[in-house]
C-alpha positions in Angstrom: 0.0 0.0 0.0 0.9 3.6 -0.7 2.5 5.7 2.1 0.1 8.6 2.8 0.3 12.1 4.5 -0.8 12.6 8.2 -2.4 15.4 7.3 -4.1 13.1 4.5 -5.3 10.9 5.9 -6.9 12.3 9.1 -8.3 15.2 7.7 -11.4 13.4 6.4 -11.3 13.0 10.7 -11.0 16.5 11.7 -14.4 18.0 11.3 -15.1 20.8 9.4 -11.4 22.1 7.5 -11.4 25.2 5.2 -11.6 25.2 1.5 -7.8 26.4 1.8 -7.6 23.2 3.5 -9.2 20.9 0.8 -8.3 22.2 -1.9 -4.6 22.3 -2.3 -1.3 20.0 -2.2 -0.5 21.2 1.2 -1.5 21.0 4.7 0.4 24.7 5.1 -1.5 27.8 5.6 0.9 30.8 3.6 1.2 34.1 2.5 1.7 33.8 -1.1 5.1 35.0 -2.1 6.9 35.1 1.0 8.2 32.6 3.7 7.4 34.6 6.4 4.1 36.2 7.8 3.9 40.0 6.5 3.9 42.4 10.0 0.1 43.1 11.4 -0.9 39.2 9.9 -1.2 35.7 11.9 0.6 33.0 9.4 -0.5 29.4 10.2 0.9 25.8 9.3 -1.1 23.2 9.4 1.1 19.8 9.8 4.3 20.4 9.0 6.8 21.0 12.2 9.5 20.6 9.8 9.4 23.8 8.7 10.1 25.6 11.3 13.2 23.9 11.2 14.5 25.6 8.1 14.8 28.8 9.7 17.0 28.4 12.6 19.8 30.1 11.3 23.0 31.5 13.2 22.6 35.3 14.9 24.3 37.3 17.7 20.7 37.2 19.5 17.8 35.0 18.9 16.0 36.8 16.2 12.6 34.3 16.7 10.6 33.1 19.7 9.7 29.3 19.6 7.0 28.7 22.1 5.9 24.8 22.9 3.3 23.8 25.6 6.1 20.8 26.3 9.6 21.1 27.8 10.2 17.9 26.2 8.8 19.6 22.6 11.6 22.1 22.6 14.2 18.5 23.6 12.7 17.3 20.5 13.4 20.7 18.6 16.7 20.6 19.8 17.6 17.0 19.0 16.0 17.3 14.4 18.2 20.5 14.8 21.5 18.3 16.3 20.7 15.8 13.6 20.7 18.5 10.9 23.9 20.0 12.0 22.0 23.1 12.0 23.0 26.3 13.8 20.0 27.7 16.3 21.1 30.3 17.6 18.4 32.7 15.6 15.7 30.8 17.9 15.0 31.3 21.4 13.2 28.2 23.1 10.9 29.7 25.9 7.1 29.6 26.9 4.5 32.0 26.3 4.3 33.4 30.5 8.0 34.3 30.4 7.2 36.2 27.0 4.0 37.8 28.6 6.2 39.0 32.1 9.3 40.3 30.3 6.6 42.7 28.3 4.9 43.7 31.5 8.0 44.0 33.6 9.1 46.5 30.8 6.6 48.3 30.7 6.2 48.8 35.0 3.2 46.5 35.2 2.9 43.7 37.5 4.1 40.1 36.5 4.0 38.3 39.4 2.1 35.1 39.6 1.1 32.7 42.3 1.8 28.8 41.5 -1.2 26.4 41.6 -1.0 25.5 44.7 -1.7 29.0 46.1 -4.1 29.3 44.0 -6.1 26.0 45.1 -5.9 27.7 48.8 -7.3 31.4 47.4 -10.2 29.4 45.7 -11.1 27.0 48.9 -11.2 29.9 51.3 -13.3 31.6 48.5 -15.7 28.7 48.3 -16.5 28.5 51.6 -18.1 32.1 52.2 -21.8 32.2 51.9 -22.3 33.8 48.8 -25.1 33.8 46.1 -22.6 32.2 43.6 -21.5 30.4 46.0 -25.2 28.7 45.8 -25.1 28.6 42.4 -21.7 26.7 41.8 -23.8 23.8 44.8 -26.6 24.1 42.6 -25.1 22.5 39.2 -22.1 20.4 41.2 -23.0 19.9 45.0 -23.4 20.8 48.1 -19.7 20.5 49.4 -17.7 22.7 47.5 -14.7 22.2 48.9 -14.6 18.3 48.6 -15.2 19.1 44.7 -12.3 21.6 44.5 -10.6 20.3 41.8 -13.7 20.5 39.4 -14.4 23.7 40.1 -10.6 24.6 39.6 -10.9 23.0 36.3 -14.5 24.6 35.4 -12.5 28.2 35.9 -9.9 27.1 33.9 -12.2 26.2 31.1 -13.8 29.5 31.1 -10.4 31.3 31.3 -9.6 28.9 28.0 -12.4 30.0 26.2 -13.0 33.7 26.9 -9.5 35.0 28.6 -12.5 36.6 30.8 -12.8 39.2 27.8 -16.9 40.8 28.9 -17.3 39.8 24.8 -16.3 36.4 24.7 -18.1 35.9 28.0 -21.2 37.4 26.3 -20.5 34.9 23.3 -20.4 31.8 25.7 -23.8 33.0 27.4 -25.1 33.7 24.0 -24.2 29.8 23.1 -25.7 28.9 26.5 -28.8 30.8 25.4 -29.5 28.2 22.7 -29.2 24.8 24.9 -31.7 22.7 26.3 -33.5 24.2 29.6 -31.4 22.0 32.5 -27.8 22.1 30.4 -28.6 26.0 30.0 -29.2 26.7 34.2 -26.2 24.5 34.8 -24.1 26.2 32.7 -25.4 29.7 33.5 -24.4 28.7 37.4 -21.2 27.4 36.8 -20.6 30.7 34.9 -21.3 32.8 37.6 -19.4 30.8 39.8 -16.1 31.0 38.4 -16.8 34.5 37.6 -17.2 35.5 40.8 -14.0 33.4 42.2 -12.0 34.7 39.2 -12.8 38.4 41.1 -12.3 37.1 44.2 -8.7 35.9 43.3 -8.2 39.0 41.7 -8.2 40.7 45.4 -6.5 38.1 46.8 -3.7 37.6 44.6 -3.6 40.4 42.1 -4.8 41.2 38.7 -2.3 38.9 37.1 -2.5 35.8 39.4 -2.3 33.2 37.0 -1.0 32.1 33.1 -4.5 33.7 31.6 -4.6 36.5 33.3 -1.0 37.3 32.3 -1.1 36.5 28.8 -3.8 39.0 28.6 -2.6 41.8 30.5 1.0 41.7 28.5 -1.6 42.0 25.4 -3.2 45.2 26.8 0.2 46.4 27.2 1.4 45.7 23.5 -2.0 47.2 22.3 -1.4 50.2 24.1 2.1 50.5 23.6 3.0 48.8 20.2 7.2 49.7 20.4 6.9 47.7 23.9 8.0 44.9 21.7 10.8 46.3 20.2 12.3 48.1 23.2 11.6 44.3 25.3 13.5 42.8 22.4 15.1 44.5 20.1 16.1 41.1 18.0 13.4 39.4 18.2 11.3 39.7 14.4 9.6 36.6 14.6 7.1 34.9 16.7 6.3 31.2 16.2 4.0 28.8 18.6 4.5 25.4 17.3 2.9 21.9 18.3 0.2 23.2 19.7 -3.8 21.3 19.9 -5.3 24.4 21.1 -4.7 28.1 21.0 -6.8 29.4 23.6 -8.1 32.9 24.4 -5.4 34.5 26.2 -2.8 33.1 23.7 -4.8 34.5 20.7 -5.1 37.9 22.4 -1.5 37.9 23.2 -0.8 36.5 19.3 -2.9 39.0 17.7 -1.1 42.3 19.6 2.2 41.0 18.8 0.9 40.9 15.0 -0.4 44.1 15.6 2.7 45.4 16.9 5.0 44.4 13.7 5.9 40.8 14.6 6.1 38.0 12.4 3.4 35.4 14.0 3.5 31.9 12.8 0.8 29.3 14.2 3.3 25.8 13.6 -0.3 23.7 14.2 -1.2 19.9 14.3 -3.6 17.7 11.4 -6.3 17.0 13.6 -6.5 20.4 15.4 -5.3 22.8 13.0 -8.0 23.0 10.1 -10.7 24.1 13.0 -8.2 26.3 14.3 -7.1 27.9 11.4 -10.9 28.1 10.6 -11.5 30.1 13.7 -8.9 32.2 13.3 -10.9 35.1 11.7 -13.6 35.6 14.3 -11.0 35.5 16.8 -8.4 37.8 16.0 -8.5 41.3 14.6 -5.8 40.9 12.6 -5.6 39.8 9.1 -4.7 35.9 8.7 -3.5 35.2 5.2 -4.3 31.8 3.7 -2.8 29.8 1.2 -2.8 26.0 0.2 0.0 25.5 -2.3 3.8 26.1 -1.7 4.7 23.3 -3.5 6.1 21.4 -0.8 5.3 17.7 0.3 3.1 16.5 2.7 4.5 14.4 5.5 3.8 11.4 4.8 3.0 8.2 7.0 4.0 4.5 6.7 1.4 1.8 6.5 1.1 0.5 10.1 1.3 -3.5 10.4 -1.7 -4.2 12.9 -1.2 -6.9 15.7 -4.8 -7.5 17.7 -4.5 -9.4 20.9 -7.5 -11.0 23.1 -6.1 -8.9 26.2 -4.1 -6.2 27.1 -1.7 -8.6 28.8 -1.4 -10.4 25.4 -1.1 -6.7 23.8 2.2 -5.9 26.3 3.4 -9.5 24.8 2.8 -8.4 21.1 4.4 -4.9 21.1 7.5 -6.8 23.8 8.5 -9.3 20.7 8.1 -6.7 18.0 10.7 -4.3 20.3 12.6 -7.2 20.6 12.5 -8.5 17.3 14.1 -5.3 16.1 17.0 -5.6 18.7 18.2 -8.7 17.9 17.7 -7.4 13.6 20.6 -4.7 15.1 18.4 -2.0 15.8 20.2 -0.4 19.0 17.4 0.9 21.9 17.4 4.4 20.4 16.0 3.4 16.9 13.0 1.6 18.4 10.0 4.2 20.3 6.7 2.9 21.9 4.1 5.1 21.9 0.8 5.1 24.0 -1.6 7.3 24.4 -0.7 7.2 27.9 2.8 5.8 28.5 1.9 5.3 32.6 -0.8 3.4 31.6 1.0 0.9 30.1 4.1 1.0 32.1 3.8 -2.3 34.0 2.2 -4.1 31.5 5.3 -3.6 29.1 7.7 -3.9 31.4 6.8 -7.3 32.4 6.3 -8.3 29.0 9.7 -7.1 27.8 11.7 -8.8 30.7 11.0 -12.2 29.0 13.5 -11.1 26.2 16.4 -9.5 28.9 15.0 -5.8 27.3 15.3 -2.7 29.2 13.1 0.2 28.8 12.6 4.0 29.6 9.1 4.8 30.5 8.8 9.0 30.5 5.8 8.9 32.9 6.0 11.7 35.5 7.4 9.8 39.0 4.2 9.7 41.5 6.5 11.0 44.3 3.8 10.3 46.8 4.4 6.8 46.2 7.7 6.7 46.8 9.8 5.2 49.7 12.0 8.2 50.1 8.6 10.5 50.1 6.8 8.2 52.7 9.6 7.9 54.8 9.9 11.9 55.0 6.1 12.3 55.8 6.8 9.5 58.4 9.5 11.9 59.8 7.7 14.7 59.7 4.3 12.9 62.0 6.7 11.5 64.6 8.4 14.9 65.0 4.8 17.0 65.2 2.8 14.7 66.9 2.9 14.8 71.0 2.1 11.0 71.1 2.7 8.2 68.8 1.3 4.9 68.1 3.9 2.4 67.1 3.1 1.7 63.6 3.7 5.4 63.3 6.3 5.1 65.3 8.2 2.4 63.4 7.4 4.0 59.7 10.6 6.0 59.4 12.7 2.9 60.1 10.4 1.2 58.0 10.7 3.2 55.1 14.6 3.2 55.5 15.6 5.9 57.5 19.2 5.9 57.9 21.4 8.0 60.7 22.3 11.2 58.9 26.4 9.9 59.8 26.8 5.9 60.0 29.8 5.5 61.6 31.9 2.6 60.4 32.2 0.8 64.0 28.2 0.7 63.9 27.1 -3.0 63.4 23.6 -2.0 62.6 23.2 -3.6 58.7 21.0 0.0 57.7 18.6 0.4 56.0 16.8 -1.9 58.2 15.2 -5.0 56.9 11.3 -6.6 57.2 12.7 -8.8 59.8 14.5 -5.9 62.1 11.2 -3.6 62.1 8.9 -6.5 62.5 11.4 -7.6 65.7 11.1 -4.4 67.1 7.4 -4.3 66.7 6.9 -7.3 68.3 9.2 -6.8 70.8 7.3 -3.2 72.0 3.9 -4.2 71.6 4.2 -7.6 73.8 6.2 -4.9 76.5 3.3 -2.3 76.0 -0.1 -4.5 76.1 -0.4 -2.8 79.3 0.3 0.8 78.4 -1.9 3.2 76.2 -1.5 2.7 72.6 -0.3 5.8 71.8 3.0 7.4 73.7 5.1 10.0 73.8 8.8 9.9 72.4 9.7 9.5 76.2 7.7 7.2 76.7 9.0 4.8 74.0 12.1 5.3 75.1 11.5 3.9 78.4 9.0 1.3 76.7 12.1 0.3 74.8 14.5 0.3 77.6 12.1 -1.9 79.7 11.9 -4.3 76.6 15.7 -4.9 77.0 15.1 -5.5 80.4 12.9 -8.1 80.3 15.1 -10.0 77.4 12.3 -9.3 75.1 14.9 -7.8 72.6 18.6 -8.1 73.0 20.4 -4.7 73.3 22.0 -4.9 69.6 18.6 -5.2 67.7 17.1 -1.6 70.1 20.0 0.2 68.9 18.3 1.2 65.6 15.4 2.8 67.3 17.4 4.4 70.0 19.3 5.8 67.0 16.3 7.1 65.5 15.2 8.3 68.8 17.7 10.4 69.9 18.1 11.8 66.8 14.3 13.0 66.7 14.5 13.9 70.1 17.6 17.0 68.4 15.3 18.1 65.8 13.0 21.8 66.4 9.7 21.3 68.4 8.6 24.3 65.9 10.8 24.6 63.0 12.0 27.7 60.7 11.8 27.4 57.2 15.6 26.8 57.1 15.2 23.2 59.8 13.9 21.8 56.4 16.9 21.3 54.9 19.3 21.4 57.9 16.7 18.4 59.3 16.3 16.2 56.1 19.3 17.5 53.7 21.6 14.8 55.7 19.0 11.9 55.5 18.7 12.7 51.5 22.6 12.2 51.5 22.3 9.1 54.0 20.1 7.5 51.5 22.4 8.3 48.7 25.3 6.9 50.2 24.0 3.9 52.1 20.4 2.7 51.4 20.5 3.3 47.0 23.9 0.8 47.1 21.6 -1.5 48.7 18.7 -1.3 46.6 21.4 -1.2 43.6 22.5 -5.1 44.8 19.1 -6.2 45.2 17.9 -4.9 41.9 17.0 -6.5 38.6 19.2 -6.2 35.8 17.3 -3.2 34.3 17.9 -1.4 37.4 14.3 0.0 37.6 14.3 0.3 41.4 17.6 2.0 41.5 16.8 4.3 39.2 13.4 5.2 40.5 15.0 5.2 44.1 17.6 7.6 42.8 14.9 9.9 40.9 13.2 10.0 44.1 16.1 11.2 46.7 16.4 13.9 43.9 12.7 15.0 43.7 13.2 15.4 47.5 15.7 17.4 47.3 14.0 19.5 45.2 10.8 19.2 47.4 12.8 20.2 50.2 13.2 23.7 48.1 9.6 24.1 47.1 8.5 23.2 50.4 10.6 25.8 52.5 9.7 28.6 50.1 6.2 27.8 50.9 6.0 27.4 53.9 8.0 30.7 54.6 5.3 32.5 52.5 2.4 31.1 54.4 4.2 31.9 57.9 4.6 35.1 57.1 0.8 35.2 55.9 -0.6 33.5 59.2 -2.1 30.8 57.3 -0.1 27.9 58.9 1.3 27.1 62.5 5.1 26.5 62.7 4.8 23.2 62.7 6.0 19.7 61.2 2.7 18.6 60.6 2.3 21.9 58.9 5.0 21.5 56.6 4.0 17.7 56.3 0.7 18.9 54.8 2.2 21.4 52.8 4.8 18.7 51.1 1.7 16.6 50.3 0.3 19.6 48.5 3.4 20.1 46.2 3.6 16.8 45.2 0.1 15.9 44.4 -0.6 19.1 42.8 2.5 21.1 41.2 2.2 19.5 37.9 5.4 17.5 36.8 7.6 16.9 33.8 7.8 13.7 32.4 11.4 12.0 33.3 13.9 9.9 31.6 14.4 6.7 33.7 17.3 5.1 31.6 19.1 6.6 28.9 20.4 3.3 27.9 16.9 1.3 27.1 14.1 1.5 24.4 11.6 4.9 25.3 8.1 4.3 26.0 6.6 7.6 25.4 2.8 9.8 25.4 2.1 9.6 21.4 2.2 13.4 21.4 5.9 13.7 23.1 6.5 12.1 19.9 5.9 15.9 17.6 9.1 16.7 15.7 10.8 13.1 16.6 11.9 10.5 14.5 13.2 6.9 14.9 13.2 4.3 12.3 11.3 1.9 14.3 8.1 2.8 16.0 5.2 0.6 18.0 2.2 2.4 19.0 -0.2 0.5 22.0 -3.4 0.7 23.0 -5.3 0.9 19.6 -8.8 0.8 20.9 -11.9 2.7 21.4 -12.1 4.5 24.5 -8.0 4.0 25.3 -7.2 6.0 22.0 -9.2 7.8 21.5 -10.6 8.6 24.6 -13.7 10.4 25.0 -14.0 14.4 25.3 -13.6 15.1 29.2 -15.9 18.7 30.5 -17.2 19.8 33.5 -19.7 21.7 31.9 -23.0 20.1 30.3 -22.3 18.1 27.5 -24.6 20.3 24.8 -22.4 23.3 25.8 -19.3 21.3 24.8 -20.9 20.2 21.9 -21.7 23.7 20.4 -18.6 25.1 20.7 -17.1 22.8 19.4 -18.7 22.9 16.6 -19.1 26.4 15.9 -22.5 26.7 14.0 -23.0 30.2 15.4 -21.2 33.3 15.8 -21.0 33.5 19.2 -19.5 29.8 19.4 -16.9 30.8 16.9 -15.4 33.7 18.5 -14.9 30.7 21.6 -11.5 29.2 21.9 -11.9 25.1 21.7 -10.4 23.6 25.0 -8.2 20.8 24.3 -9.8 18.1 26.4 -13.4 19.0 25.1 -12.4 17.5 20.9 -11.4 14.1 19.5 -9.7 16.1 17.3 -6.5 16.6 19.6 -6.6 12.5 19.7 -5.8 13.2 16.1 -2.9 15.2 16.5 -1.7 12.4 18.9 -1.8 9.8 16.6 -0.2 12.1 13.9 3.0 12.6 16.1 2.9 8.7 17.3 2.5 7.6 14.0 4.4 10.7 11.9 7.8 9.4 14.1 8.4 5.8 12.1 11.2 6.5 9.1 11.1 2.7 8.5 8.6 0.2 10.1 5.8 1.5 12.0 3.4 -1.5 13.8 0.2 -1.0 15.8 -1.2 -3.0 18.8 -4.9 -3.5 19.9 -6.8 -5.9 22.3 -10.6 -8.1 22.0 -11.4 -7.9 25.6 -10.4 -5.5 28.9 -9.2 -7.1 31.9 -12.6 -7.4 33.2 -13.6 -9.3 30.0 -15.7 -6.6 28.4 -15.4 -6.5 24.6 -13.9 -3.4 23.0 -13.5 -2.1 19.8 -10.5 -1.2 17.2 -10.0 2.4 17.6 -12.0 4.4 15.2 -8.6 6.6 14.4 -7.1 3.4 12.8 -10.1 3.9 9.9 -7.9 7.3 9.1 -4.4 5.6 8.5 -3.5 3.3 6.1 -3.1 -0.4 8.0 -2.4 -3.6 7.2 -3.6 -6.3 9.6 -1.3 -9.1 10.6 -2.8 -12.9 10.4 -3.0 -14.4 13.7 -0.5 -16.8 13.0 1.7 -14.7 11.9 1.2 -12.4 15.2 1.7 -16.4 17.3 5.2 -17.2 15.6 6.3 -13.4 16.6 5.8 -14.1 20.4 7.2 -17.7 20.0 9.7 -17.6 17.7 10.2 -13.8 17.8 10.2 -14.1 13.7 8.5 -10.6 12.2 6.1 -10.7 10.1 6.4 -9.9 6.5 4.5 -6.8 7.6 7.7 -5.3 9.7 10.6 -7.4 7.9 13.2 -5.7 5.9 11.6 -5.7 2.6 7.5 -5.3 4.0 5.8 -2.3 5.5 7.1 1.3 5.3 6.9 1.6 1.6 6.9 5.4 1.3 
């Protein structure tokens, strides 16, 4: 079969693309003669990354902003431009908030934002004041507010998305509220006025610019009013470009359109399945001219024909996608020319893993590290309770020692084989609760140390075997009943190092030859240290505000807070081992080899997520009416972004590209091939041929040297 373009051959997916769009050779929106947008115009490019490549050139200062939603887009940028031996210095890699403060800083405005975290405080004390919208917001999603807080974080969100809180776009989505059925209508009218009225009250909390919306627009009031703020902010900079993006939301667009306005060269770098509605939009959304144009004359890019495995579970799946990875390893593919993509890496994580062991494979999942989870974390939140609490029970006791706390200086004479094993803490815990079924269960520090003493005494635990826990006691017993900001780090910087030097050797020896637990035990210790950081900034501000007591338990809570909410980067696990990646870490990459999982209907795609009424996603989405058209499109509320994921999954594979599905869920519910599969070209693999690849490892004609991939 014939290779065909991404853009190809999911347009007939995307929805409703422009006669620009149908019409010509090219996915790429261009002014006619030029390669550049013409100053006061919005230029956009519809799937092609690859040509914002051909402009990094070499300057004294970067003469173009890139902006990516993804730190691990601009890696990718970076890498096409190592393997092009190209010069980048002409581009400067950055994010549309440090764009947005460097304007407002230059022209004496306020920049300064609060971190989510804050904000998730602001909008809980807000929701629980008796207000009228207040009501409303327990009228359309309950009556405890504060237990749904992260809903009605990502409700205000939405709206900021869609209207930037600009009085016309909010006019526009009542207008498209107007038109919905009666109950959709009154729910979203109240969450409306909910957000509304929180996105005011943060305002007097926080400040006018408290968050990324808020910013971007006020740095575009700023350039409207001031159009040489550009050029005095950055005098190089000529170009603008926003590249990879699924959605260009309000406050971007604003921000966009007054650079434009202002004499910069704006280029929208935009995805298949997301760009043609975008692009489409474009003109009730910006003020600005946008100049369209279908035919430059260059290629599409073009996809390979995906070999498709089907498997009757998702175990079986893991099995599949392990023999093709290895398959191409033992062909002499090294780990770096073979990529997994998922819609979800995390999702798959285990699954894989175990799958690929069976063929001595190592791989890198980039799945952000649920710190929470980890030993290093739960041993510091152990800490943290036994030195704020005034009495202890001895579970909570034992949990430090349990989750390997280590003297911050083992001396070499000490006996004690640290970390402590099962055995050692299960000793002790027998030991103290046969010498305490007299006592109250819970005790002071103290009092467990006389508890413990007395259990030497009475030869229910030989001297040797307590010195662990008098270690950890005396040690606990040094620490700040009511600690300063700075006890963070002089109280848990030396246990970081302890772990480092004397529990991570041990996990090392114990560890599989992957070295999975060593490496997420070492990622750990470092997102500690780095916790450590956040935490003690934090907790310094909120001192100083009289919203916390000085206090371990405090800062325990606090910790919890940064790592559950801040969100994280995905992180390299192993250099050295095949990448398992999210489908759209994939934009601008390339390997020769690439294996895309999870192939079915409700995995990939999965539905459109909103916390609004379903109609009101519907219509603006969309777009039949004026009002819904002037609305950005959130990301999570379209299929189409599935699309783009797919594109960038898919678009990576230079040589073979194969596709996994499953027959039945793990609870034995049938489900169906992915609907995005209907887009692609594909070539389904027999079921024998799929049997000999797990047992004999052989390919199938599909992925061998002279099958597939035919451009």
């Amino acid at each position: 079969m014939m290779a065909a373009s991404v853009a190809e051959s999911l347009a007939a997916g995307s929805g409703r693309p422009t006669d620009s769009y149908r019409s010509g050779t090219t996915s790429r929106y261009l002014p006619r003669m030029t390669d550049t947008s013409a100053p006061g115009a919005v230029r956009a490019v519809v799937g092609d990354p690859d040509e914002l490549l051909d402009r990094a050139d070499r300057a004294p200062e970067p003469t173009e902003f890139v902006v990516t939603p993804e730190r691990l887009h601009r890696r990718n940028l970076k890498r096409r431009l190592a393997e092009r031996a190209s010069p980048r210095s002409s581009l400067r890699l950055t994010d549309a908030t440090a764009i947005a403060a460097e304007l407002l800083e230059a022209a004496g405005a306020p920049s300064g934002t609060i971190d989510r975290i804050d904000r998730l405080k602001h909008i809980e004390a807000l929701l629980e004041r008796d207000t009228a919208a207040n009501e409303r917001l327990r009228a359309a999603i309950g009556s405890d507010l504060t237990a749904r807080i992260e809903t009605i974080a990502a409700a205000h969100s939405r709206v900021a998305e869609l209207t930037g809180w600009d009085e016309r776009r909010l006019d526009a989505l009542s207008s498209v509220a107007d038109d919905l059925p009666p109950v959709a209508r009154q729910d979203t009218e109240d969450i409306v006025a909910g957000v509304r009225a929180l996105e005011r009250g943060l305002i007097d909390r926080a400040g006018a610019v408290h968050s990324r919306e808020p910013l971007l627009s006020a740095a575009a009031d700023a350039l409207r009013d001031r159009p040489a703020l550009w050029g005095e902010t950055f005098p190089a900079a000529e170009r603008l470009a926003v590249a990879g993006v699924s959605v260009v939301d309000a406050p971007l667009t604003e921000l966009l359109g007054a650079a434009a306005a202002a004499g910069v060269e704006v280029t929208l770098s935009l995805r298949p399945g997301t760009g043609p509605a975008i692009v489409d939009r474009l003109p009730n959304r910006l003020e600005e001219p946008v100049t369209l144009d279908a035919d430059d004359g260059r290629a599409r890019p073009e996809v390979l024909t995906a070999a498709e495995l089907v498997a009757d579970t998702p175990e079986e799946e893991a099995r599949l996608a392990a023999a093709v990875v290895a398959a191409h390893l033992r062909g002499g593919a090294s780990p770096s020319d073979v990529l997994v993509v998922a819609r979800d890496a995390a999702e798959y994580e285990r699954a894989l893993e175990r799958a690929v062991d069976r063929h001595g494979v190592n791989l890198a999942v980039w799945a952000q590290l649920p710190v929470e989870q980890t030993i290093p974390y739960r041993q510091f939140a152990a800490v943290c309770a036994v030195l704020g609490r005034d009495e202890l029970t001895l579970d909570e006791l034992l949990a430090p020692l349990e989750f390997h706390w280590v003297p911050p200086a083992v001396d070499d004479a000490d006996a004690t084989p640290w970390p402590l094993d099962t055995d050692a803490v299960g000793d002790l815990r027998a030991a103290l609760a046969s010498t305490s079924e007299s006592e109250p269960e819970a005790a002071s520090l103290p009092e467990w140390g006389d508890r413990l003493a007395a259990a030497v005494d009475d030869g229910e635990l030989d001297p040797a075997s307590a010195d662990p826990l008098r270690s950890f006691l005396d040690w606990a017993r040094e620490q700040p009943d009511t600690p300063e900001p700075a006890a963070l780090h002089r109280t848990f910087e030396p246990l970081v190092a302890a772990g480092r030097a004397v529990t991570l050797p041990t996990v090392f020896a114990s560890d599989a030859a992957d070295l999975g637990r060593t490496s997420r035990y070492a990622r750990a210790l470092s997102r500690i240290e780095e916790l450590l950081t956040d935490a003690r900034a934090k907790y310094r501000e909120w001192l100083d505000a009289g919203d916390v007591p000085r206090s371990w338990l405090a800062i325990a809570d606090l910790a919890e807070r940064v790592v559950t909410t801040r969100p994280g980067r995905r992180e390299h696990a192993n250099a050295a081992a095949v990448d398992v990646i999210d489908a759209t870490d994939a934009w601008l990459r390339e390997a020769p080899h690439v294996v895309a999982v999870g192939l079915v209907d409700g995995v990939w795609p999965r539905r459109p997520e909103s916390v609004f009424p379903e109609a009101l996603r519907q219509a603006v989405v969309a777009g039949d009416s004026a009002a819904a058209r002037r609305l950005a499109v959130p990301g999570r509320w379209t299929a189409a972004r599935e699309r783009d994921h797919l594109a960038s999954g898919f678009g990576a594979a230079t040589e073979t590209l194969a596709c996994t599905r499953y027959h039945r869920d793990r609870e034995g519910t049938e489900r169906e091939r992915s609907p995005l599969l209907a887009e692609v070209p594909t070539r389904q693999v027999d079921a024998s041929a799929a049997q000999s690849l797990v047992a004999t490892g052989t390919l199938p004609d599909a992925l061998g040297a002279d099958g597939g991939g035919a451009r």
